[in-house]
N, C-alpha and C positions, 0 to 999 in steps of 0.2 A: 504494500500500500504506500501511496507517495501523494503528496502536495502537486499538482503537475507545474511547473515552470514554464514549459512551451509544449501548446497543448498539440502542436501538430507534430511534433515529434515523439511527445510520450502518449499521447493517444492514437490518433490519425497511422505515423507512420509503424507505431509499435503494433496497431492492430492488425497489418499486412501477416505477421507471423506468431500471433495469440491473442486471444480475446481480452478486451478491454473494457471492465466493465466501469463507468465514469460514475462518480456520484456526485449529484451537483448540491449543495450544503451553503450554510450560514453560521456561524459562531452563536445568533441568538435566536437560531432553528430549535424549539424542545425535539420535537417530533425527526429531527437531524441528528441529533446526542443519544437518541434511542436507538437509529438504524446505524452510524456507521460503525461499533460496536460489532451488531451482528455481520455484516459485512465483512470485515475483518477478521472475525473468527471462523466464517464461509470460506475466504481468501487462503486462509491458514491450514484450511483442511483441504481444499483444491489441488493438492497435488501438483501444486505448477499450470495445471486446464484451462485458468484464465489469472489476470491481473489486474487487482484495484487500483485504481486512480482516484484522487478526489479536487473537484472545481471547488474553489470555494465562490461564488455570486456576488457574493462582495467585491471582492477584488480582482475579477474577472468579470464584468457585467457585458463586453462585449460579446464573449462568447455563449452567455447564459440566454443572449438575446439572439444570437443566432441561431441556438437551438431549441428556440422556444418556450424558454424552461418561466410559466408561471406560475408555480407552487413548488414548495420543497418539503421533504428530500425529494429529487428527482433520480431516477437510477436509469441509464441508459446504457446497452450492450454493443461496443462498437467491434465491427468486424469487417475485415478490409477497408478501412476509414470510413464505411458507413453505419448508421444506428438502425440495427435490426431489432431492436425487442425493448421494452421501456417499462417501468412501471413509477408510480407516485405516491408519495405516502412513506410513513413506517410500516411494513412489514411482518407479521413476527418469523421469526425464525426460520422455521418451518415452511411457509409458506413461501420465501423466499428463497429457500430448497427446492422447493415444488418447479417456481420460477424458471430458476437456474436448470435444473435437469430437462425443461420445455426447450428455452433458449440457446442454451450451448452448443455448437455447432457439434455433430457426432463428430468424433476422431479418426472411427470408426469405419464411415461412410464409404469409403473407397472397397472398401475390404467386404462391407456387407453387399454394395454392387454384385461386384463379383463371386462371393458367395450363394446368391442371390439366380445369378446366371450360369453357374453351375449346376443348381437343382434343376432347372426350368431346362437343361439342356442332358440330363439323367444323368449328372454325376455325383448323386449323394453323398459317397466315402468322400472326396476334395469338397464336398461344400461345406458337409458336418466338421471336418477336419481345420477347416476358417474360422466355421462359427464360434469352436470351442478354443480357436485361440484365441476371438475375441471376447471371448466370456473371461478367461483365464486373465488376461488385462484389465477387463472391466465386467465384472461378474452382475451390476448393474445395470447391464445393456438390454433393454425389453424387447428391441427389435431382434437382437442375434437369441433372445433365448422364443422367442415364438417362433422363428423360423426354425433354429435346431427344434423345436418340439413337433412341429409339422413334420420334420421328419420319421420322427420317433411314432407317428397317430396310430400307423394301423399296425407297425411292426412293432410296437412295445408302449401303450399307453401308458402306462407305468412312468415309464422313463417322462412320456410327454406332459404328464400331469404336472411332475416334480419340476421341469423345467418354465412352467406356467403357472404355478402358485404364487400368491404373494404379487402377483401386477396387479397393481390396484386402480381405482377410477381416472386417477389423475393422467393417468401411463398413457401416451397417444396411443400404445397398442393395447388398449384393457379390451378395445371391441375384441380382435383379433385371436386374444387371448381369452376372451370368452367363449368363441367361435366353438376352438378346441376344447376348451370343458363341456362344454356341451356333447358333442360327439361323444369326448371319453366317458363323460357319465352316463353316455347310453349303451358302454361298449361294456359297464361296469359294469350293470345291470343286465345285460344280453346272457349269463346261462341263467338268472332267477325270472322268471315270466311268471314268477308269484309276485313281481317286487311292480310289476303291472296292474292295473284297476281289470276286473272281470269287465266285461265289454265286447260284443261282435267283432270287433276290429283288431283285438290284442294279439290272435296268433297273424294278422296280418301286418300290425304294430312290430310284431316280435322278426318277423320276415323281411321285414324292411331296414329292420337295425344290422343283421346277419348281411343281408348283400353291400351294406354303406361297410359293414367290417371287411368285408373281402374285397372290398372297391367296386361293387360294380353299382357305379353310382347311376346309369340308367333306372334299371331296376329299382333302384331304394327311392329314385324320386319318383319313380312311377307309382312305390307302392304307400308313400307316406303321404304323396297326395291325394289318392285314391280314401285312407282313413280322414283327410283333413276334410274329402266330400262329405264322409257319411257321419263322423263327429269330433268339430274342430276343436273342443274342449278336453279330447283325449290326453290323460296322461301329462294335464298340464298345459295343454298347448303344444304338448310334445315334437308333432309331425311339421307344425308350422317352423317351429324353430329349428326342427332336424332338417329341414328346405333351405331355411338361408343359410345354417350353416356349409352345408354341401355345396350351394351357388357360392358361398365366402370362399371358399376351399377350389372351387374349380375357377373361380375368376366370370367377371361380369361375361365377358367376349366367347367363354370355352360355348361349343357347340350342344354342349348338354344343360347348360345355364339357358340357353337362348332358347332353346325345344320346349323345355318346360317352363319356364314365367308365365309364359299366358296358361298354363291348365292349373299352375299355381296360383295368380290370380284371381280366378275365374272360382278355385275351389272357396276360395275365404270369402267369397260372397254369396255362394249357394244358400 
């Protein structure tokens, strides 16, 4: 954390090669003497991932006015000498955690690409092989452990579960990661067909979860929409949810996504 002296060389050009997170301050800010505290203890635990700065408004007002700044604490995130992410206010802590894990640019990014376009081109062993190095650096990384857990779905839920627990709402991938619980909790439950409501539908309930476990996801949409016609309240909503997750899982574009939306549609209004 520093004073900045020349703001385009300790911010501007510094942010070309790590983030800069600015905070613009007052000496007779309350709500200033609260945040940069936390700030500073955010900084300290950072790992080097980005670097405080702090404007003081007072004695910088030219620059406080170029960027807008009309309430303080102002906290802005510069990356390649531009302000990508901002917030205002004090903070608490945590919340400012929250922030910071939204904001900061993945480190990552390059490596999950490419991870990424190995699965998608059938090379699971080299993608898993990426993911988990980048877990091993950053075991906090929500996008490298949804992907590795997709791999893991039909060949070891077990494994995909553990690597999907613990994302929580905030997570840009909680949807993602709920996608995959969903599926495993149906995978979980697929030899007890006691653990199913009695109902006309449940040995076809139970037939639809068996073909989504062996892939043959034709099949599983054909037959989970077919119970969402005769009753959409099954098992919780079950069949509705067991459809987007399979369209989550296959992607908007795949040709099995595109075949069934309209009879999936169509069912939820019957």
């Amino acid at each position: 954390m520093k004073q900045i002296t020349d703001f385009t060389k300790d911010v501007l050009e510094r942010s070309s090669t790590l983030p800069v997170l600015v905070d613009f301050w007052a000496a007779w800010c309350g709500p200033c003497r609260v945040l940069g505290p936390v700030l500073e203890r955010l900084e300290a635990r950072s790992g080097g991932r980005w670097v405080l700065a702090k404007v003081d408004t007072d004695a910088h007002q030219d620059i406080a006015a170029q960027y807008g700044i009309r309430g303080i604490p102002n906290v802005k995130l510069f990356v390649d000498g531009k302000v990508v992410h901002e917030f205002t206010g004090a903070l608490p802590e945590r919340a400012v955690e929250k922030w910071l894990d939204k904001a900061l640019p993945n480190p990552h990014s390059g490596m999950l690409q490419e991870a990424e376009s190995l699965l998608r081109g059938g090379d699971p062993a080299r993608g898993r092989a990426l993911l988990r190095e980048i877990l091993t650096a950053d075991p906090g990384n929500d996008h490298a452990r949804v992907l590795l857990s997709r791999t893991y779905l039909f060949e070891n839920p077990a494994r995909a579960s553990e690597l999907v627990a613990g994302i929580e709402e905030h997570s840009d991938h909680y949807t993602d990661a709920e996608v995959l619980k969903t599926v495993i909790g149906l995978f979980d439950r697929a030899g007890r067909p006691e653990s199913f409501p009695e109902d006309n539908v449940r040995e076809r309930y139970c037939e639809a979860i068996e073909e989504l476990r062996c892939q043959n996801f034709d099949a599983a949409l054909e037959k989970f929409i077919a119970v969402l016609k005769e009753n959409r309240q099954y098992d919780g909503d079950g069949s509705r949810r067991a459809v987007i997750a399979i369209f989550k899982i296959l992607g908007d574009e795949h040709p099995l996504t595109l075949r069934h939306r309209r009879g999936f549609s169509s069912a939820l209004f019957v």
